[in-house]
C-alpha positions as a Python dict, from the first residue, in 0.01 Angstrom:
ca = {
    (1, 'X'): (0, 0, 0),
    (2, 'X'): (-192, -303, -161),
    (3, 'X'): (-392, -254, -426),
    (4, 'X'): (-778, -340, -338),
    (5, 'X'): (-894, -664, -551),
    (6, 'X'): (-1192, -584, -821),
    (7, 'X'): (-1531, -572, -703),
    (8, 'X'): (-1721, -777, -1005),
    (9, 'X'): (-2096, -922, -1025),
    (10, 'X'): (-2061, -1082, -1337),
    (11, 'X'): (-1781, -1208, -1566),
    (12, 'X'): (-1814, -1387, -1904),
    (13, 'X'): (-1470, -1507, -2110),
    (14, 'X'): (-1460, -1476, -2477),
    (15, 'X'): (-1458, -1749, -2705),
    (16, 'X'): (-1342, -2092, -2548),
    (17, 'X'): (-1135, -1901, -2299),
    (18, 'X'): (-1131, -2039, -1931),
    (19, 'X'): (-1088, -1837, -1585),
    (20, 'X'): (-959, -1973, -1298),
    (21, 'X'): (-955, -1934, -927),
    (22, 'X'): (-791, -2105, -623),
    (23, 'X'): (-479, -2213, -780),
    (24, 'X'): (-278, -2394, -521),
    (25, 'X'): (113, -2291, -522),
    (26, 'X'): (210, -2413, -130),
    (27, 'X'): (455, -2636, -99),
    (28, 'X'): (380, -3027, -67),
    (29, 'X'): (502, -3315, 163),
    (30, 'X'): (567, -3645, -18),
    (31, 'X'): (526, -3974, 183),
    (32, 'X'): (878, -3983, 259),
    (33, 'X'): (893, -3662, 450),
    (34, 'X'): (1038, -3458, 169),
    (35, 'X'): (894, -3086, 106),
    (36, 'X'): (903, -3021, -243),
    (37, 'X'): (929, -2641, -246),
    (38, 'X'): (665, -2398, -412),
    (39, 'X'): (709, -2183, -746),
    (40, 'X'): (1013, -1999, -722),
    (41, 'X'): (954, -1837, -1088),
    (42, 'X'): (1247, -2048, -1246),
    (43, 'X'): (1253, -2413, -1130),
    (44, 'X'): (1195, -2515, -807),
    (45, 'X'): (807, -2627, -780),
    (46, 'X'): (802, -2693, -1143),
    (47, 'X'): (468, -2890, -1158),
    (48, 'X'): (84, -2896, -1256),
    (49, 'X'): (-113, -2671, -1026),
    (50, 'X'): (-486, -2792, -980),
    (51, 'X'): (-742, -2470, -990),
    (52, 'X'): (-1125, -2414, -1014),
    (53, 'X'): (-1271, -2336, -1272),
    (54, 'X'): (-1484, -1999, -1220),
    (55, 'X'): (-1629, -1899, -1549),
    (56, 'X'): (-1580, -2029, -1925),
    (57, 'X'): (-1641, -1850, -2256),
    (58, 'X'): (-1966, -1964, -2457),
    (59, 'X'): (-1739, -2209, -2714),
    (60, 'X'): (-1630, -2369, -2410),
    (61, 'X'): (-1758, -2771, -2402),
    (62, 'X'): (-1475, -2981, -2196),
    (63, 'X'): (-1518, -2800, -1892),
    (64, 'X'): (-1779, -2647, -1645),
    (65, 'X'): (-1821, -2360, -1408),
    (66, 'X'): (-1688, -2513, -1017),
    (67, 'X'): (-1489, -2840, -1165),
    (68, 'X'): (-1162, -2906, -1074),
    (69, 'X'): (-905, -2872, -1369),
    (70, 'X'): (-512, -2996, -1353),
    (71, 'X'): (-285, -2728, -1569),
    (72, 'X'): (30, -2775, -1736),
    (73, 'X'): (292, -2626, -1524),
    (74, 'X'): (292, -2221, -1638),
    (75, 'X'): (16, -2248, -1895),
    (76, 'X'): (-164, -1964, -1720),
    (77, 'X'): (-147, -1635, -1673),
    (78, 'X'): (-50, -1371, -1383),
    (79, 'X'): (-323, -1407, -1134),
    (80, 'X'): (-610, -1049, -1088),
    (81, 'X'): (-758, -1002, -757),
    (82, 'X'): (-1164, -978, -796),
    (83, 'X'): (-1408, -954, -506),
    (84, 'X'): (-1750, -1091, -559),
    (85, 'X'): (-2057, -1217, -340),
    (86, 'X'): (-1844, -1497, -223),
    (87, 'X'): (-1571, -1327, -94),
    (88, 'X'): (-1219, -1239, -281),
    (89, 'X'): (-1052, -1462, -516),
    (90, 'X'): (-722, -1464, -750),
    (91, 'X'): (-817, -1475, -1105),
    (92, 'X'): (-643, -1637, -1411),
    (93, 'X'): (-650, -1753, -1753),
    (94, 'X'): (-529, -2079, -1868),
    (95, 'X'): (-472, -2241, -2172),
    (96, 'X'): (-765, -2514, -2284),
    (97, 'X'): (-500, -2747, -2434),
    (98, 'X'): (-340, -2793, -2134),
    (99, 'X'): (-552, -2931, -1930),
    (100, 'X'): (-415, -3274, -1838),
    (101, 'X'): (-719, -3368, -1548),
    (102, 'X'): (-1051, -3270, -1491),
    (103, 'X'): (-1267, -3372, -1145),
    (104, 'X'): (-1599, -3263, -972),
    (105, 'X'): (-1428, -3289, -644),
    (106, 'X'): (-1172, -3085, -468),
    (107, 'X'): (-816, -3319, -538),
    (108, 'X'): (-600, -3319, -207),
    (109, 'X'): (-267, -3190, -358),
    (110, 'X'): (-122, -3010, -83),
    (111, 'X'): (23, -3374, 101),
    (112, 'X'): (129, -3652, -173),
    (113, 'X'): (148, -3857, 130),
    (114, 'X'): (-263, -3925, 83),
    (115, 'X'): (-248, -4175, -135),
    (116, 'X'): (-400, -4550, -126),
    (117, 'X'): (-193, -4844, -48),
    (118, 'X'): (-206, -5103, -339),
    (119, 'X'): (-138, -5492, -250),
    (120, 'X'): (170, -5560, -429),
    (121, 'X'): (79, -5925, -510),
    (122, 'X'): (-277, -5795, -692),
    (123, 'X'): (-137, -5480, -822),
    (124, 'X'): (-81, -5661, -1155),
    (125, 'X'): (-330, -5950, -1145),
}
C-alpha cells in the first residue's frame, strides 16, 4: 500500500532553511555513450543533483522561490511527498552552504552530451 503524499496550501521554512522539489536522480548519458548510473545509496551516481527551489525561510537572501539550485552530492534530506494546487511533488531540505550553482532556467542534466562545441584554436585566445 503507498502512502498518499500530503495535501498542503501553504508552506513556510524556518529561519534561512530551503525546500526543494524536482530533484533529478535518473541516470545520465555522457557524449561518449557512457550511462553513468543513478544513486545507489553508497557510490555509484555520486554527484550534484540540480532541484527547484519551492519555498525558503524569511532569513533566506541567496535564493528565490522557482530558481534552479545545484546541491552538493547528499546535502539534503529524505524526500516527503506533498500534493498542492499544482499537482504532487517530492519535498526536501537542503543545506544553504552547499549550494555550488544557482540559475533561473531549467539546466538540462539528464544528457551531458548537450553541451557546446568550443573551437580549439580560440578556446584560449
Amino acid at each position: 500500500m503507498a502512502i498518499k503524499p500530503w495535501k498542503i496550501s501553504n508552506i513556510t521554512p524556518i529561519k534561512a532553511h530551503i525546500l526543494v522539489a524536482d530533484m533529478n536522480f535518473k541516470e545520465r548519458l555522457t557524449t561518449g555513450g557512457i550511462y553513468l548510473l543513478n544513486d545507489d545509496g553508497r557510490t555509484a551516481g555520486v554527484r550534484p543533483r540540480w532541484a527547484q527551489v519551492y519555498a525558503i525561510g524569511p532569513e533566506q537572501d541567496d535564493v528565490e522561490v522557482g530558481q534552479w539550485v545545484l546541491v552538493a552530492h547528499g546535502r539534503w534530506t529524505r524526500g516527503v511527498d506533498i500534493e498542492d494546487s499544482e499537482g504532487t511533488h517530492t519535498i526536501r531540505r537542503i543545506d544553504p552552504a552547499d549550494i555550488l550553482l544557482v540559475s533561473d532556467t531549467e539546466p538540462l542534466d539528464d544528457n551531458m552530451a548537450t553541451g557546446e562545441l568550443v573551437d580549439p584554436k580560440s578556446r584560449w585566445a
